[in-house]
C-alpha positions in Angstrom: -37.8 27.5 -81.4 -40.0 30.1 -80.2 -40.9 28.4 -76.8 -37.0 27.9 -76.4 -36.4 31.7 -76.8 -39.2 32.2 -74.5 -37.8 29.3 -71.2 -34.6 30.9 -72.3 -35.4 34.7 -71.8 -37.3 33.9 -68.6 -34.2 32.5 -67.4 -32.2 35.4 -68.0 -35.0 37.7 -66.8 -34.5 35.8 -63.2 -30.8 35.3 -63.4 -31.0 39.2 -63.5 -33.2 39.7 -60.8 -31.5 37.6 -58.6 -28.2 39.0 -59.0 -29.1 42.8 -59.7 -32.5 43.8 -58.2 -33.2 41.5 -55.5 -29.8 42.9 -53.9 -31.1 46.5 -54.3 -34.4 45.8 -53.1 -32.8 44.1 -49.9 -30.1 46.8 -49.7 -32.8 49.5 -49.7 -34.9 47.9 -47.1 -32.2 47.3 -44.6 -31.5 51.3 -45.5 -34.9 52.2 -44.6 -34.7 49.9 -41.5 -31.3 52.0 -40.5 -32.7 55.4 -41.1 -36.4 54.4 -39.2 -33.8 53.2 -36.1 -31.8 56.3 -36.0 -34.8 58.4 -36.1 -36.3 57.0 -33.0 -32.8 57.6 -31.3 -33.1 60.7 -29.6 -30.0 62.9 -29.2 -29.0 66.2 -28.0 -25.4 67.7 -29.0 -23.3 70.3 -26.0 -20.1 69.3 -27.6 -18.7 68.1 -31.3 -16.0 70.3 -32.3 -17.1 73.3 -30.3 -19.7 74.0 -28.4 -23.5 74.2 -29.3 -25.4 77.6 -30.4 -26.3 79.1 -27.1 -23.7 77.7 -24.9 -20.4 79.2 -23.2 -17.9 78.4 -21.1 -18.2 79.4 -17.6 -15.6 77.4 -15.9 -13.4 78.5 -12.5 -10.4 77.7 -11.3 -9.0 76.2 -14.8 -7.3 76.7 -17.9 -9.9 75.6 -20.8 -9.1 75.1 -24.1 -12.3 74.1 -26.1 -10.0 73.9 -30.0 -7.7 71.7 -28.3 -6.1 70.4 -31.8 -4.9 67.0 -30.0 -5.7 64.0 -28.7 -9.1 64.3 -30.2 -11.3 61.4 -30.3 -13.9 62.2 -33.2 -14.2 65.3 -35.6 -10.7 67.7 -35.3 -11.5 69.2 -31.7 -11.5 68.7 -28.3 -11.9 70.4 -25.0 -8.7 70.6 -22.7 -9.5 71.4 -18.7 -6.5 71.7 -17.0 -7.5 72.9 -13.1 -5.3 75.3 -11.0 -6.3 74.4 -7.7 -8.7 71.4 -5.9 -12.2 71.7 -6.9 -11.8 73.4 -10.0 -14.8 73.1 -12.3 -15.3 72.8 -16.7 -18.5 74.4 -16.3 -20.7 74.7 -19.9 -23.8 76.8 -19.6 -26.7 77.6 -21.4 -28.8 80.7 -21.3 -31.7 79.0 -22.2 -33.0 75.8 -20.4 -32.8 72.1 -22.1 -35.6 70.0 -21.2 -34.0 66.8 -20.2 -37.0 64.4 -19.9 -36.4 62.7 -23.8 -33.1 61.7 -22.8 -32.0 58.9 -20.8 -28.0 59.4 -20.6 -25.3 62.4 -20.1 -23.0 61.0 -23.2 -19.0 61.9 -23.7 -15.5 60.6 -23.9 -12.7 61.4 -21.9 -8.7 60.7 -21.7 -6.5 61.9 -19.0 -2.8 63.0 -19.6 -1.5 61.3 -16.0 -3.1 58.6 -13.6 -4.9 59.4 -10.9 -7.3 62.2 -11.9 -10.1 62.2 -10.4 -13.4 64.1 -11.2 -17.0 64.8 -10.0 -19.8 65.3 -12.9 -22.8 67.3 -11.8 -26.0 68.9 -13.9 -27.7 72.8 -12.9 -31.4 72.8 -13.1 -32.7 75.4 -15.1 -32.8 77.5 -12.6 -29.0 77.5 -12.8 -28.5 75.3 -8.9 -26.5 72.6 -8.9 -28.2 69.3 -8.8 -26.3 66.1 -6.9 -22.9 65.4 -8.0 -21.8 61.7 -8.6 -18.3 60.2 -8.6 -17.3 59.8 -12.0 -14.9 56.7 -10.9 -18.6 54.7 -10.5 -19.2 54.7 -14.1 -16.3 53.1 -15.7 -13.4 53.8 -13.5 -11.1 57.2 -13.9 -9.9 58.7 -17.5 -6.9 57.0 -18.0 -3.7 58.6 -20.3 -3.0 57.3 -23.6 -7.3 56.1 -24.6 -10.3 57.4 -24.6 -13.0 56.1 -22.2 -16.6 56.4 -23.0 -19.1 57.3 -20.3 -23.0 56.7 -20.3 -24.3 58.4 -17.4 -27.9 57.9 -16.1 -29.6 61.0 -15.9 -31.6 59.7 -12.7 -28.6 59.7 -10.9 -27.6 63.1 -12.4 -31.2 65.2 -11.7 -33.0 64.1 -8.4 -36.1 65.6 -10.2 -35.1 68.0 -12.4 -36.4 68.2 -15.8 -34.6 71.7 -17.2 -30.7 71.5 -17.2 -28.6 74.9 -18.1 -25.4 73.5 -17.2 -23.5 70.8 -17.1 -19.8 70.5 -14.6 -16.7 68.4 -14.5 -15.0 69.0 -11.0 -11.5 68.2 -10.2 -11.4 65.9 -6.9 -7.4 65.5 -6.4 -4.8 68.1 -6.4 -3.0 66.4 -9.2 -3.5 68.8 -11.6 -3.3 66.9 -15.3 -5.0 67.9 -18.1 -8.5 66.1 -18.7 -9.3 66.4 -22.3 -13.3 66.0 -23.3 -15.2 65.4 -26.6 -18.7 64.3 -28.1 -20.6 65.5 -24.8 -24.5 65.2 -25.6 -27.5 64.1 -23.9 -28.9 60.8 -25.3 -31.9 58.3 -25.2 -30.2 55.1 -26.0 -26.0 54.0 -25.4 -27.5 52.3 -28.6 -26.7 55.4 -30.5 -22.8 55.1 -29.7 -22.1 51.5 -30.5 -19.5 53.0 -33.5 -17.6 55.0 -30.8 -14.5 52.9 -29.5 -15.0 51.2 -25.7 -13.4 51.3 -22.5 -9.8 49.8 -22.4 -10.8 48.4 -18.9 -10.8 44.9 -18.1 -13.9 42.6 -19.8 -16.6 43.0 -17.4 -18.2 39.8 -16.2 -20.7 38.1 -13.5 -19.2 38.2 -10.4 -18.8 34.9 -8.7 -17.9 34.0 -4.9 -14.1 33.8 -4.6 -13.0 30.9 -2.8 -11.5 31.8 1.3 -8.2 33.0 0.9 -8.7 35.3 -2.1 -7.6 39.0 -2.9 -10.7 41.0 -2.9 -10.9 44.2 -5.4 -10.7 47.3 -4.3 -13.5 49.7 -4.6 -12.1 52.2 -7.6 -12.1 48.6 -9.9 -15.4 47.2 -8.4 -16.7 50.6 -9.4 -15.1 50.3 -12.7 -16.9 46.6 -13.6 -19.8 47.4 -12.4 -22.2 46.9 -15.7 -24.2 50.6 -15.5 -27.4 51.3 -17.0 -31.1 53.0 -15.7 -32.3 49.9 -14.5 -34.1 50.9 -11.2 -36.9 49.6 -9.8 -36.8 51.2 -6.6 -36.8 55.1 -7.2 -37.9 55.7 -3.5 -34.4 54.4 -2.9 -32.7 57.8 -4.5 -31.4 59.6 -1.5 -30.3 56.9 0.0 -28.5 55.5 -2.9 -26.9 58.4 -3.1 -25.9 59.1 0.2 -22.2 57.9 2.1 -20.9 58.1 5.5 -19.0 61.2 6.7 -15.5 59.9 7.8 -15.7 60.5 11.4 -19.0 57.7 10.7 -16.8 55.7 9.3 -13.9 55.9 12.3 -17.0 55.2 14.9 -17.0 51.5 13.4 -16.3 49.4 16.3 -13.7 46.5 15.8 -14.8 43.1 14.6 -13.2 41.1 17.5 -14.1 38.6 19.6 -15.0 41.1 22.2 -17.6 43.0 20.0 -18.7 40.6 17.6 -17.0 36.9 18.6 -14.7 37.1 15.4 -11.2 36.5 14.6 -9.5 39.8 14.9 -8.5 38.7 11.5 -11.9 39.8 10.2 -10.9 43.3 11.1 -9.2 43.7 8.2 -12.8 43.5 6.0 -14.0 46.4 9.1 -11.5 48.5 8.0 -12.0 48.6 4.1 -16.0 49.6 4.6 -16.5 53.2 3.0 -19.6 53.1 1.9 -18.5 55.5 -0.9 -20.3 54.2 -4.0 -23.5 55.9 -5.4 -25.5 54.8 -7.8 -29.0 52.5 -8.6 -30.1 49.8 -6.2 -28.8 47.5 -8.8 -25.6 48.7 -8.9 -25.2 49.0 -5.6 -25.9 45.3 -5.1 -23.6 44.4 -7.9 -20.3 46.9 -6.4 -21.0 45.0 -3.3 -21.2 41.8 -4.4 -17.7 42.3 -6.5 -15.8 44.5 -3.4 -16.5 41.3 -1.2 -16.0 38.2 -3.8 -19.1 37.2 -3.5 -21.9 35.7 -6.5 -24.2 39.1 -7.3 -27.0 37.0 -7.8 -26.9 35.8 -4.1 -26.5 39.3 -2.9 -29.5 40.1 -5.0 -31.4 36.9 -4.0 -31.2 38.0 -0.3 -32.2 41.7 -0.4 -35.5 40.1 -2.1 -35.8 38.3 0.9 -35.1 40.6 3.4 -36.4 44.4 2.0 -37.7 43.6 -1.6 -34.6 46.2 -2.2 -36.3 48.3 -0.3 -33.4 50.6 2.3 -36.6 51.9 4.0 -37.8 48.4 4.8 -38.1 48.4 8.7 -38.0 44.9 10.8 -38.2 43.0 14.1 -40.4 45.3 16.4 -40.0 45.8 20.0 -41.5 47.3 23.1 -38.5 47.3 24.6 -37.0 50.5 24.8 -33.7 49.1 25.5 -33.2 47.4 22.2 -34.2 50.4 20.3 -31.9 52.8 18.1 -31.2 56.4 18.9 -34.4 58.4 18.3 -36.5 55.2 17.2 -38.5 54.9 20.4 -42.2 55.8 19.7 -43.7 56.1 23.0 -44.6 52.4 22.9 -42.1 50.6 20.9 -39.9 50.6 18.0 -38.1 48.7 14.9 -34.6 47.2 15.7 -34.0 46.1 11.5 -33.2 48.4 9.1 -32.0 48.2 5.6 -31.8 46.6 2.0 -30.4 43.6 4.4 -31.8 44.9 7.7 -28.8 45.2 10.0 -29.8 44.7 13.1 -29.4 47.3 15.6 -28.2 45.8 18.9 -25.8 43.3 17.2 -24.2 46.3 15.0 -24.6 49.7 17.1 -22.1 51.5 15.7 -23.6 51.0 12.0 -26.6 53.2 13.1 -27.6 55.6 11.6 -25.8 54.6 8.5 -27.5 51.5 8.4 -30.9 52.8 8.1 -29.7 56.0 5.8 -27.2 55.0 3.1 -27.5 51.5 0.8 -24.0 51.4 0.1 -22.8 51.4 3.6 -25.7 48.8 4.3 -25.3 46.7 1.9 -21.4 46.3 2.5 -21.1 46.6 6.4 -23.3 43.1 6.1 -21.6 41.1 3.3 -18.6 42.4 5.1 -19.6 40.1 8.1 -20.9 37.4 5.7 -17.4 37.4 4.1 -15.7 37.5 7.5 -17.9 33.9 7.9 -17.3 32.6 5.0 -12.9 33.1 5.4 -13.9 31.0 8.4 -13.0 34.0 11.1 -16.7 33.3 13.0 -15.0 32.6 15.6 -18.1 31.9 18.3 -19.7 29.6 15.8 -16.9 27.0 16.4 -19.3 26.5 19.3 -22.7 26.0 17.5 -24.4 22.2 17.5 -25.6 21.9 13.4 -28.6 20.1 12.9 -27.9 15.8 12.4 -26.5 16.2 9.1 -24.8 19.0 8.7 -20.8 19.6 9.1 -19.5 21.7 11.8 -18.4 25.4 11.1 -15.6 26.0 8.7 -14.5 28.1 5.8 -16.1 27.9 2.5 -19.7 27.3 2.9 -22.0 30.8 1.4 -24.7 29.5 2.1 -24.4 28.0 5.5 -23.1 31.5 6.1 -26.4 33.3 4.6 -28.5 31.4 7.1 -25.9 32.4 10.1 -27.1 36.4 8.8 -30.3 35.4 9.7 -30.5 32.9 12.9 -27.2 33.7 14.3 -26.3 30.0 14.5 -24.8 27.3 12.0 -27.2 25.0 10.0 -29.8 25.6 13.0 -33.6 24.8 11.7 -34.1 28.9 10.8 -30.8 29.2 9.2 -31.9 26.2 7.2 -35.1 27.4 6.4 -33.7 31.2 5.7 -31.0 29.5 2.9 -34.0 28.0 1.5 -35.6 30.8 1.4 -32.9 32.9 -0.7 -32.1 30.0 -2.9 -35.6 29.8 -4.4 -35.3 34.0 -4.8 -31.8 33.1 -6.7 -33.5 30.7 -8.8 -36.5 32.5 -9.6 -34.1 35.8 -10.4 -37.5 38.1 -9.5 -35.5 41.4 -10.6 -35.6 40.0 -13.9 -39.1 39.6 -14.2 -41.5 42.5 -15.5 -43.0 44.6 -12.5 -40.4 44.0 -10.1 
């Protein structure tokens, strides 16, 4: 009997531990885990309810309410900025300088009370001068009315190389003069940090893929809006190019894409005309608004500026001691470069792209998958004349990559438009951007 009460008390004993302290052991160590995660998550507060200790409001041209009682997205305030006049500025200010450099992201929410507001979000170094501003349409599309949208904001985009902030701005683009109401505004390490906070409202945001001839392309605003943000940038000497568009009177000095300046389909005129170049932003996202704006697979935009610049907009190509053949202000004495550019537009085949080609990604990058695109609708029109190698069909809508190798040789399945297609496919297999050190 007293071995039975013995088996029989060890059995309870691990009956008891299995369904009482193994749980709280477990429960305590996913606790610890929790609290050892949020303590490496860095986080700096502006806004939650009202403002930090040490900041004020300092904003022009506005009405600014910063107890707005409703909508409110988290806590029982918000801030409403309702401008007077174009331009108007929320400006929040600090006396004393913030040192930016643990924090990776310029965190808040936002809702608008009427489409079409528009806004510019800017930083002031500590010396209280504003740093670049960035379109806040590029990072999830505009406040919309009736949700909250969250925005994550690089701070590399945000500072050029600042690393003391005493102020950051909201700046009214549009003359339509709703009310943008703001809340949980902080600086943080990690979008990590925010996964409890509700999500955008805007469409699922997915690869984007080469739509087939014939399709409606985006427009801009929603390519802005699916383009997946985050610091990922392995070309930092890229920034003031990346963040650099065309002044409009560039933009009207396009010539047409005709068959008298570029042996198209005055069809393809159409893609001329959308070209803006206004999108700033990382090299990677950059590569990923253009690849959406024109319908065609990111991977192959990406593939290609491998081949042709590393990503590199400073990349120069296809030296000459002509003189004649050189850009505007190129010529060295004894020669020049005619390529320039993440996709090194060539100068004498696209004059009127200089000197946007060489100074703003954006505009680079899309002036050429603009004439890739116009290829691949089939609106090449001087290629209709081009003898493919045996093997190969004739030119017609549809084909990419026979359209990639035209970029390069000028021709249609010629022996170094093959060679070039090869060239990029093996770059969109391998995925190099991917890799560590890129």
């Amino acid at each position: 009997m007293g071995k039975q009460q013995h088996n029989t008390t060890s059995k309870l004993l691990t009956v008891l531990f299995v369904f009482l302290i193994l749980p709280i052991t477990i429960f305590m160590m996913q606790y610890a885990r929790r609290v050892q995660g949020a303590a490496s998550l860095k986080s700096y507060t502006i806004y939650e309810d009202s403002l930090a200790t040490g900041w004020e409001n300092r904003s022009w041209a506005s009405h600014v309410n910063l107890a707005n009682p409703s909508p409110v997205h988290s806590g029982t305030r918000s801030i409403s900025f309702t401008p007077t006049r174009i331009w108007a500025g929320l400006y929040l200010y600090t006396g004393t300088s913030v040192d930016i450099t643990p924090y990776t992201f310029l965190h808040f929410v936002a809702r608008a009370s009427r489409t079409g507001q528009d806004y510019n979000v800017m930083l002031y170094d500590g010396a209280n001068n504003g740093l670049p501003k960035v379109h806040l349409a590029h990072y999830g599309g505009n406040p919309v009315p009736g949700t909250w949208k969250v925005y994550n904001i690089p701070l590399a985009d945000l500072r050029a190389n600042a690393t003391q902030i005493r102020g950051v701005a909201i700046q009214s683009r549009t003359r339509r003069h709703g009310t943008l109401y703001l809340d949980s505004i902080s600086l943080t390490d990690s979008t990590s940090s925010l996964t409890s906070t509700p999500t955008s409202t805007a469409d699922p945001i997915g690869k984007f893929t080469t739509l087939p001839p014939g399709s409606p392309l985006p427009s801009e605003s929603e390519c802005a809006a699916r383009v997946r943000y985050s610091s990922f940038e392995p070309r930092h000497d890229n920034y003031t190019a990346n963040h650099q568009v065309p002044t409009a009177t560039q933009i009207a000095s396009l010539h047409p894409w005709d068959n008298n300046t570029m042996g198209q389909d005055i069809k393809a005129d159409s893609l001329r005309k959308q070209i803006r170049g206004n999108f700033t932003g990382t090299t990677d996202a950059i590569l990923q608004w253009v690849a959406c704006k024109w319908g065609i697979d990111e991977n192959i935009v990406r593939a290609e500026a491998v081949v042709e610049s590393n990503w590199h907009q400073s990349q120069l190509g296809d030296y000459t001691t002509d003189q004649s053949l050189c850009p505007p202000g190129t010529w060295n004495g004894s020669g020049c470069y005619q390529s320039y550019g993440i996709l090194q537009i060539k100068y004498i085949y696209n004059t009127s792209s200089w000197p946007m080609s060489r100074a703003d990604t954006a505009f680079s990058a899309e002036y050429m998958y603009g004439i890739i695109r116009a290829c691949y609708e089939g609106w090449t029109d001087y290629l209709n004349n081009s003898t493919p190698l045996p093997g190969y069909p004739k030119y017609h809508a549809g084909d990419i990559w026979a359209c990639i190798g035209r970029w390069y040789s000028g021709s249609w399945y010629d022996q170094g438009a093959v060679d070039y297609i090869k060239s990029v496919q093996t770059h969109y297999t391998n995925k190099e951007w991917l890799k560590p050190g890129f």
